[in-house]
N, C-alpha and C positions, 0 to 999 in steps of 0.2 A: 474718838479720843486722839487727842495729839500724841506725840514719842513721848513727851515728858510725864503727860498722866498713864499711858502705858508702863514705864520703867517702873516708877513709882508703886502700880497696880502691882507689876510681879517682885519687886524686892518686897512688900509689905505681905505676899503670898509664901512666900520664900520659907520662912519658918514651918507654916502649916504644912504645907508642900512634902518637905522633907518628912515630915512626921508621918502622914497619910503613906508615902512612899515607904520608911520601915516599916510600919502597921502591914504594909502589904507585901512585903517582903519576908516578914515573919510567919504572916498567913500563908501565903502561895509561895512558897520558897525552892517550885521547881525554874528551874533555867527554861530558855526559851520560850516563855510566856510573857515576855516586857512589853509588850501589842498590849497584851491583855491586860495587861498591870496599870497603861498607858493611859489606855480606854476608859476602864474604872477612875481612874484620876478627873479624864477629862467630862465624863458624864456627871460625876458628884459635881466640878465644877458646874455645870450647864444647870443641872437639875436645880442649883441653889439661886441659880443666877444666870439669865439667858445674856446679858452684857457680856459673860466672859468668854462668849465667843469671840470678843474683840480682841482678845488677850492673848487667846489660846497660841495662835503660829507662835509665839514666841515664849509663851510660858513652856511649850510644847518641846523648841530647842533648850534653856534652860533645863527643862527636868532629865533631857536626854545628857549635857553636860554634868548636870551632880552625878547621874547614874555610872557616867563612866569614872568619874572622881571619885565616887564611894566604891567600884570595881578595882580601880588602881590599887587603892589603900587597903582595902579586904572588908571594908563594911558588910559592902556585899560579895557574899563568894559565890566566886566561878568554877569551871571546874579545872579551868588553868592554877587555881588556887591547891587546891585539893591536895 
């Protein structure tokens, strides 16, 4: 995949993404398991689709930047939130 089919790949992921991520944050809603919340993300994706290994590095940093963006705002709480 070239950058342009890459991009493309994770903005059209983007949506789902987000969703799979509070689904999993509503279930597992202790701190210090984001590895594991990670993990789970990244194997649904593989298990559906061995291609989105090509995606992954970078769908990988994207979900790590919402994560802290929905930390900032309170989406997700911390326990700096508390």
């Amino acid at each position: 995949m070239n950058w342009i089919e890459i991009a493309i790949a994770v903005l059209q992921l983007i949506p789902a993404i987000i969703k799979a991520m509070t689904a999993l944050e509503e279930a597992l809603p202790n701190e210090n398991i984001g590895q594991l919340k990670l993990g789970i993300i990244k194997e649904t994706l593989l298990s559906i689709n061995e291609k989105s290994a090509e995606i992954w590095p970078t769908l990988e940093k994207v979900i790590s930047t919402i994560v802290s963006v929905f930390n900032k705002v309170g989406i997700f709480k911390t326990t700096k939130q508390l």
